[in-house]
C-alpha positions in Angstrom: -0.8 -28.0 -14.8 -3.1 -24.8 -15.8 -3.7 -24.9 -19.1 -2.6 -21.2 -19.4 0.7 -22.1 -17.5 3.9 -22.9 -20.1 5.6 -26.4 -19.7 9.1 -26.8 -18.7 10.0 -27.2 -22.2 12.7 -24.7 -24.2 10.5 -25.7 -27.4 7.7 -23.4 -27.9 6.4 -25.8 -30.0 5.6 -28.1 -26.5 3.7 -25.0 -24.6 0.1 -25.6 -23.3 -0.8 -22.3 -25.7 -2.8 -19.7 -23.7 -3.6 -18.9 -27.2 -5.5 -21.7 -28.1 -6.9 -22.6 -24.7 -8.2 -18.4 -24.5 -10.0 -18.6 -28.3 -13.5 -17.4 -27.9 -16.6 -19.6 -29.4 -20.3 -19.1 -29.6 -20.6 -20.7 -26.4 -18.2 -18.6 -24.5 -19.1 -15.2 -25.9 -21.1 -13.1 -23.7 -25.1 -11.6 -24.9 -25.0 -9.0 -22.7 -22.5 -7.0 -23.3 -21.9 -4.6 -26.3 -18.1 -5.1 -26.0 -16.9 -7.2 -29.0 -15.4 -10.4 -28.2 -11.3 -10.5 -30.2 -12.8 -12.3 -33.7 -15.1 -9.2 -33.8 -12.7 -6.9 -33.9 -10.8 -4.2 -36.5 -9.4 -0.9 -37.2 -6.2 0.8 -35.6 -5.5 0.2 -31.9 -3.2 2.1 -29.8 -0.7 0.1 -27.3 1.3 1.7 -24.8 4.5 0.6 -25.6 7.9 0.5 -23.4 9.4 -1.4 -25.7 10.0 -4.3 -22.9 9.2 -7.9 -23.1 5.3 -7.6 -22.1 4.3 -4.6 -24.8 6.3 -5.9 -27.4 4.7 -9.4 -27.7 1.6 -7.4 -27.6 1.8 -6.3 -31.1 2.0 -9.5 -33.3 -0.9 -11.0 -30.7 -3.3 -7.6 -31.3 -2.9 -7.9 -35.1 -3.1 -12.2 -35.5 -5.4 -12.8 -32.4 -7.3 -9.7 -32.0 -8.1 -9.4 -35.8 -6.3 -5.5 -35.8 -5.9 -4.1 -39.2 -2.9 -2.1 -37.7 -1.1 -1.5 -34.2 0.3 2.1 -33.2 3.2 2.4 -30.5 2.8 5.7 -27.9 5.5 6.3 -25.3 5.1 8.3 -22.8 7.6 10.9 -21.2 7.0 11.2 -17.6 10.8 11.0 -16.7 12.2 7.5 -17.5 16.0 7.5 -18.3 17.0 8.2 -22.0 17.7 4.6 -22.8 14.4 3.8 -22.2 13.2 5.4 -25.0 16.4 4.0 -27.1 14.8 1.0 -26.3 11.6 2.0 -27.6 12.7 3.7 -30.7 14.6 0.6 -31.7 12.4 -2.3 -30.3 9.2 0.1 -32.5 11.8 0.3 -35.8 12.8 -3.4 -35.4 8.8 -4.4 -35.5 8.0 -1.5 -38.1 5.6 0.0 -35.5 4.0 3.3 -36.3 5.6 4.7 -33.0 5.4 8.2 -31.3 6.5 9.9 -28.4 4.4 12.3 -25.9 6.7 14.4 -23.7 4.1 14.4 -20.3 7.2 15.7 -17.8 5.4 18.8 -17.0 2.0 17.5 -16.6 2.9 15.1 -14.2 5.6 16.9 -12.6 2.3 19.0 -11.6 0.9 16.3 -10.4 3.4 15.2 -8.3 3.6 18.6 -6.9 -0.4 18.7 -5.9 0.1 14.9 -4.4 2.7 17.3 -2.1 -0.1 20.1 -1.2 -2.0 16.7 -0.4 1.3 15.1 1.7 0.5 12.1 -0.1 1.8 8.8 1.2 0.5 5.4 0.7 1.5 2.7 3.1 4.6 4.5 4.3 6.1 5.6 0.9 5.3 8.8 -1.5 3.0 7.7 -4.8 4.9 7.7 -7.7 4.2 4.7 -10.2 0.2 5.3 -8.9 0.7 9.1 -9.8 2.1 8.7 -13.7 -0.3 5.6 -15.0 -3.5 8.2 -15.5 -1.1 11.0 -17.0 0.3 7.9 -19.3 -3.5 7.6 -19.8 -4.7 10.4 -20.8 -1.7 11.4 -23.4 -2.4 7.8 -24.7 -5.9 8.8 -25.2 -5.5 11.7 -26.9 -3.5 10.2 -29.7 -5.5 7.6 -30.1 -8.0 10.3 -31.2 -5.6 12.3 -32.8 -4.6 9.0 -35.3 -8.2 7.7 -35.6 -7.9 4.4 -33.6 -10.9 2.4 -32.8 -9.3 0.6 -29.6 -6.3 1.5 -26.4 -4.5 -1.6 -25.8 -2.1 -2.0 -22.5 0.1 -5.1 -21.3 -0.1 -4.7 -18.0 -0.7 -8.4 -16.1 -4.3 -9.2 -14.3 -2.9 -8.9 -11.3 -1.4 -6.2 -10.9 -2.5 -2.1 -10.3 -1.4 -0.5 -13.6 -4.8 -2.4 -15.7 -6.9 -0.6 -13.5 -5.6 3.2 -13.5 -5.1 3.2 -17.5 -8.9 1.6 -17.4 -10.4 4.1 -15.5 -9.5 6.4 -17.9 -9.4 4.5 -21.2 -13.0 3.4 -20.5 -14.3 6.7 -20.3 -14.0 6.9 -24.0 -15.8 5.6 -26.9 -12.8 3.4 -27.5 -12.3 -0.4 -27.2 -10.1 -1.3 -24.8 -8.1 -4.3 -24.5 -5.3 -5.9 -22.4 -3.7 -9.0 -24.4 -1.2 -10.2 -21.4 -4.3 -10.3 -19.7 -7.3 -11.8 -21.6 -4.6 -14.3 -22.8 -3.0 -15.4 -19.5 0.1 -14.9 -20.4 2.9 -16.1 -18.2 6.6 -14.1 -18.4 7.8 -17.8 -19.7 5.2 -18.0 -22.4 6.3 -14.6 -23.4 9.6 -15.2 -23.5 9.2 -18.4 -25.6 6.9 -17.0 -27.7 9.5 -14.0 -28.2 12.2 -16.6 -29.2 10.1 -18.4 -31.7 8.8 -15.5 -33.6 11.8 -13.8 -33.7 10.9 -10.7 -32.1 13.3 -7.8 -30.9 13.7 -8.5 -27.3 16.8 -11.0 -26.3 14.5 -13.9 -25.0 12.9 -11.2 -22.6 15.9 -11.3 -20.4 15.2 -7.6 -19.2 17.4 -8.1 -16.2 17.2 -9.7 -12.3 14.6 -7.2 -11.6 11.3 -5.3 -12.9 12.1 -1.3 -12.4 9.6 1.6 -13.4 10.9 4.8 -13.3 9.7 8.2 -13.3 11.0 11.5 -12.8 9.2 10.9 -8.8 9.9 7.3 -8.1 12.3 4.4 -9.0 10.3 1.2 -8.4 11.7 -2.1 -8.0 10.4 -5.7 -7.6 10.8 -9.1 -9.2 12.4 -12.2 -8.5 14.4 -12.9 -5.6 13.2 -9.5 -4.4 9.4 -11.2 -4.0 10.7 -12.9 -1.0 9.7 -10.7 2.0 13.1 -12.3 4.2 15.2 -11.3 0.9 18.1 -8.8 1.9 18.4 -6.5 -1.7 21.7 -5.5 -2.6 23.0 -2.3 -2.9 22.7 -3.3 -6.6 19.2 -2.3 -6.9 19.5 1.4 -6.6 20.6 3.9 -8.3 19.5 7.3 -7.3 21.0 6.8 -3.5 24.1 6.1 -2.7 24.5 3.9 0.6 23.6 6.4 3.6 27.1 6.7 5.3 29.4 9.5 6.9 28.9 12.2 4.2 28.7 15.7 5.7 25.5 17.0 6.6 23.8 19.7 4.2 20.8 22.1 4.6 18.7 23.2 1.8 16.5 25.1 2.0 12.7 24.8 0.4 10.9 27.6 -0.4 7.0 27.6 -0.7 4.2 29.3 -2.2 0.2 28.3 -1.5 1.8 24.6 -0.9 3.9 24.7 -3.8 7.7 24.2 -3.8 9.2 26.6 -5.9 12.5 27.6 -4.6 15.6 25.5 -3.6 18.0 27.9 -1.6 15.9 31.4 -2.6 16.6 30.3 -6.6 13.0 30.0 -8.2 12.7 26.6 -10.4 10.5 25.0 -12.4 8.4 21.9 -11.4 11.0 19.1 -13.1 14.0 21.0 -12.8 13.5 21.3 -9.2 12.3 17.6 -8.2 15.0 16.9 -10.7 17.4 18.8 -8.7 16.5 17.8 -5.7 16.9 13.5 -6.3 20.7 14.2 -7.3 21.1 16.0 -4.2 19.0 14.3 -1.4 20.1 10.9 -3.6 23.9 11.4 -2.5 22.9 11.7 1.3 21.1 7.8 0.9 17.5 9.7 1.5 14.5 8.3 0.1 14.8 4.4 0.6 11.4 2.1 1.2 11.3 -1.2 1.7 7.6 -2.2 1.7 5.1 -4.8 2.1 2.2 -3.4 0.1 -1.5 -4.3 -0.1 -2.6 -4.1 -3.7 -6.0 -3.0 -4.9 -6.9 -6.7 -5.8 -5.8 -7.6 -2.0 -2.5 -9.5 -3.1 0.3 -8.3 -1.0 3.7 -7.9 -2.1 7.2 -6.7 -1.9 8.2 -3.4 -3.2 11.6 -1.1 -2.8 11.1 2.1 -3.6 14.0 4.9 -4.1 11.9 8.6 -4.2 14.4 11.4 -2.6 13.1 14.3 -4.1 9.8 13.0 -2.8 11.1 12.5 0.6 12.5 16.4 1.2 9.6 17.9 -0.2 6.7 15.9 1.6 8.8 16.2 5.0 9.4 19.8 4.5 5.6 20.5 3.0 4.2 18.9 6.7 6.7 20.7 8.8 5.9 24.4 7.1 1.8 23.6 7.8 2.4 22.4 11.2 3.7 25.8 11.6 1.0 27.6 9.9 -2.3 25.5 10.4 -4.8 25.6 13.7 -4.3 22.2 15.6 -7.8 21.6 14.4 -7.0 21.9 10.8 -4.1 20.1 10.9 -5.9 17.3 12.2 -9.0 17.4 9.9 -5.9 17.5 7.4 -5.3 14.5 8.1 -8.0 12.6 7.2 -8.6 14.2 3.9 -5.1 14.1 3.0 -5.0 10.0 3.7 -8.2 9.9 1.2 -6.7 12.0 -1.6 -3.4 9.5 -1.4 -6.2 6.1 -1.4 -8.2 7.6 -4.9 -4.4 8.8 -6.0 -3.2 5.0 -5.4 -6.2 3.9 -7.4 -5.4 6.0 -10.1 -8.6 8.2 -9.5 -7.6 11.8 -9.1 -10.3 12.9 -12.0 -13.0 11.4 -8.7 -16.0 14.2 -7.9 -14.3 12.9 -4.1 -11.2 14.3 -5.0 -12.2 17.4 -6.3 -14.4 18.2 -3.3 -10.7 17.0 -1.1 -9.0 19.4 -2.8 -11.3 22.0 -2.4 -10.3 22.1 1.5 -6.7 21.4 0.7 -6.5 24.7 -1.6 -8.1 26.8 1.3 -5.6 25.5 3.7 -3.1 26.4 1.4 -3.2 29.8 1.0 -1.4 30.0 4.3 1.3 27.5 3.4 3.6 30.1 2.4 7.3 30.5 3.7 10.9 28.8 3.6 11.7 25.6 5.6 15.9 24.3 6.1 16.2 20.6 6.3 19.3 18.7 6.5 20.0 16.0 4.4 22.7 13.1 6.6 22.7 9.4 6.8 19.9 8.9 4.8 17.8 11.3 6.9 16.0 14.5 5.8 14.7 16.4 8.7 13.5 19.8 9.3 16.0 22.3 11.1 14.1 25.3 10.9 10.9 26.8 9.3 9.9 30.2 9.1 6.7 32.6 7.6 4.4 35.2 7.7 1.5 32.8 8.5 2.9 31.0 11.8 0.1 30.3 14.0 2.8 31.0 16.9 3.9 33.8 19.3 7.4 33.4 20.9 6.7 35.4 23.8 3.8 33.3 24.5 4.8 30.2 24.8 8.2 31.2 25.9 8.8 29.9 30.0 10.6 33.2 30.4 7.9 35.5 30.4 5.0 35.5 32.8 1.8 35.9 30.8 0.0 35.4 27.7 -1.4 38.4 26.6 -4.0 40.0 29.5 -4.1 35.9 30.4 -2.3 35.2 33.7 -0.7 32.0 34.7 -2.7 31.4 37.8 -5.9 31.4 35.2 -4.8 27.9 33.8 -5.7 26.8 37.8 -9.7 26.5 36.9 -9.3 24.5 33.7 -6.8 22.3 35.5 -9.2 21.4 37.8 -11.8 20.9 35.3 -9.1 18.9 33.1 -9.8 14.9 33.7 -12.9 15.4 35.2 -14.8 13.0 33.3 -12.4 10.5 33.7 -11.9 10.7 37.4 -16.1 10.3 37.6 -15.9 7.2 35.9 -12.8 5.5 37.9 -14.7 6.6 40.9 -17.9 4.5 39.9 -16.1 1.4 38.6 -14.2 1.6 42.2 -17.4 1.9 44.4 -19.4 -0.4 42.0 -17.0 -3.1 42.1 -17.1 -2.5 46.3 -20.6 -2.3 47.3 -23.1 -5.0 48.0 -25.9 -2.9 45.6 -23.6 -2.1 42.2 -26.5 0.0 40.8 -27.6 2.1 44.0 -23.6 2.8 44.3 -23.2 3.8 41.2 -25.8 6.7 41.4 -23.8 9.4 42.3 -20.0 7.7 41.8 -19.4 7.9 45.4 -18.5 11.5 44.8 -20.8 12.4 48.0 -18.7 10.2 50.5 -17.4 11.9 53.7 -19.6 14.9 52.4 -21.5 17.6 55.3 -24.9 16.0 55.9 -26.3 19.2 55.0 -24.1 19.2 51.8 -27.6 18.1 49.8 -29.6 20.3 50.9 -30.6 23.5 48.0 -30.5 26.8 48.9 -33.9 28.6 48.2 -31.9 31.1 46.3 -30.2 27.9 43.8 -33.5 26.5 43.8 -34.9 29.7 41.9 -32.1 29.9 39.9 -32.7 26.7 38.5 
């Protein structure tokens, strides 16, 4: 057995203690590094706190194994459900934790909205989770600063994503940074036993058959059974859609300014109140389910169901307005910068000098993506039905097969460049054919058999061409 791993045992007393096994010595400690090792060091520290299993054995190990002379709770608002932070409060009074509260709803509810200007998908499914972490960051950060803490503490796993986005932004500070569930190895089991023996507020860590993060984009959800990729999830699992099924179709309509939603219907609403708006009303049509096999940062793959309708809409909506707007050629240039704004948005990198320069295109293209686009929300579905603005790269009577010309450009001028069209490729057929024919493949090959059954004069240059060249 690893000696970080639990036994089987219900008595904590019988664990192989990650604690004792993870106890740094003169030997272990590193030279070259300024960071202190756990014995080294003191002050306040700053832990963001859920409330959950992992964050609340955090504080008792900061203060007894990390030497803290004092541990802070900060929640952060980005849209979780209001029991969440019941949870919190309660968990943070039962513990007498110092505990606040940071309402971030419009800060990331900003962010969400740019991830939109940048139709920003990773894998298949909208960010959400990858989106909040550096917000939760940031307004972690800043009261950390605010309360005098020498250290930010998280108790996110060593495997997953999460230690890496608060990091990136934790450890551009002057601050310590720590990660207990880490640096310990914790297992859930360990946690759970350690939770029982100390007494702590969580009942045993039984938080439920699954692990769900919510924000006011996403509704993430993974864990046991759920980790098996030939699993079939209940309908259990969600909450914000309903099973897609015979409800009635519905348009909406999305208005938008520079990129920006900011209209449902021709009613102007605020960032949250409209992607807050718009998961209770896509969520009753079944839209915005994802079912995904994911490639993490650290290259473990796993299982994740997603629920995001809001998300859904405004993403679909978003690329159907600039397909209407945007040159073929920016559209596709699009592309690629979009997919590597949503690869430094999954790493939790948006602050990147790469990302700025992305979204230094993205704004100029968006000063055209201005108008009103209907989608219909059925069966799960959210599909654009219409699309209109100032902007549209389009002409009705020119593409239309009902009239006969495109401007002063005739019909019967599409002849030359259809002859042109495929030119290159029929050259190179023709020399693979007569190469693969003739007795000399390289002598055949010269001209690709283009001058067969030609005049025998057909070679010979006028004087007047031979000038000309």
């Amino acid at each position: 057995m690893d000696a970080n791993d639990p036994t089987d045992s219900t008595d904590p007393t019988a664990l192989d203690d990650p604690l004792d096994s993870a106890q740094p010595t003169d030997s272990t400690r590193s030279t070259d590094t300024d960071e202190p090792t756990r014995a080294d060091r003191s002050g306040r520290v700053a832990l963001a706190f859920s409330g959950g299993l992992d964050t609340t054995v955090c504080v008792p190990l900061l203060e007894t194994e990390y030497g803290y002379d004092e541990v802070i709770g900060v929640t952060v608002d980005v849209g979780q459900p209001p029991e969440e932070f019941e949870e919190a409060h309660e968990t943070a009074a039962a513990l007498d934790l110092e505990h606040y509260v940071v309402d971030a709803t419009d800060a990331f509810a900003e962010t969400c909205l740019d991830a939109v200007r940048a139709n920003a998908t990773y894998q298949g499914y909208p960010l959400g989770t990858a989106l909040a972490r550096p917000v939760i960051a940031e307004a972690i950060l800043e009261i950390a600063a605010e309360h005098g803490c020498t250290a930010l503490a998280h108790g996110c796993t060593g495997k997953g994503n999460d230690q890496l986005r608060f990091e990136t932004v934790w450890r551009g500070s002057d601050l310590e940074v720590c990660a207990p569930v880490r640096e310990l190895g914790l297992t859930r089991k360990f946690e759970q036993e350690y939770a029982a023996e100390r007494d702590l507020p969580v009942e045993g860590g039984n938080e439920g058959d699954w692990s769900i993060d919510t924000n006011l984009w996403s509704r993430a959800v993974e864990g046991n059974e759920l980790e098996e990729p030939s699993y079939v999830p209940p309908e259990g699992i969600y909450e914000w859609t309903t099973a897609p099924g015979d409800t009635e179709s519905e348009l909406v309509e999305i208005g938008f300014e520079d990129g920006f939603p900011v209209a449902i219907d021709g009613e102007a609403m605020a960032p949250v109140a409209l992607i807050s708006h718009l998961n209770e009303r896509a969520g009753a049509h079944g839209v915005g389910r994802t079912d995904v096999m994911e490639d993490r940062m650290l290259g473990l793959k796993v299982r994740e169901n997603y629920e995001h309708p809001a998300a859904t809409v405004l993403l679909s909506a978003h690329g159907a307005l600039e397909d209407l707007v945007l040159t073929g050629e920016e559209r596709s240039f699009k592309k690629s910068v979009d997919q590597r704004w949503a690869e430094k948005a999954y790493e939790g990198l948006v602050s990147a000098p790469l990302v700025s320069a992305l979204e230094g295109f993205i704004a100029e293209t968006q000063t055209r993506v201005t108008g009103t686009v209907t989608m219909r929300l059925a069966g799960g579905q959210a599909r654009p039905v219409g699309r209109e603005s100032s902007y549209g790269v389009y002409s009705a009577s020119a593409s239309s097969f009902n009239t006969e010309t495109v401007g002063d450009i005739t019909q019967g001028d599409a002849t030359g460049v259809a002859k042109y069209h495929g030119f290159q490729e029929r050259l190179a057929n023709a020399v693979i054919g007569s190469a693969s024919e003739a007795d000399d493949p390289l002598e055949a090959a010269t001209d690709g058999g283009l001058t067969a059954g030609a005049d025998e004069d057909a070679g010979e240059e006028s004087p007047e061409a031979s000038e000309e060249r």
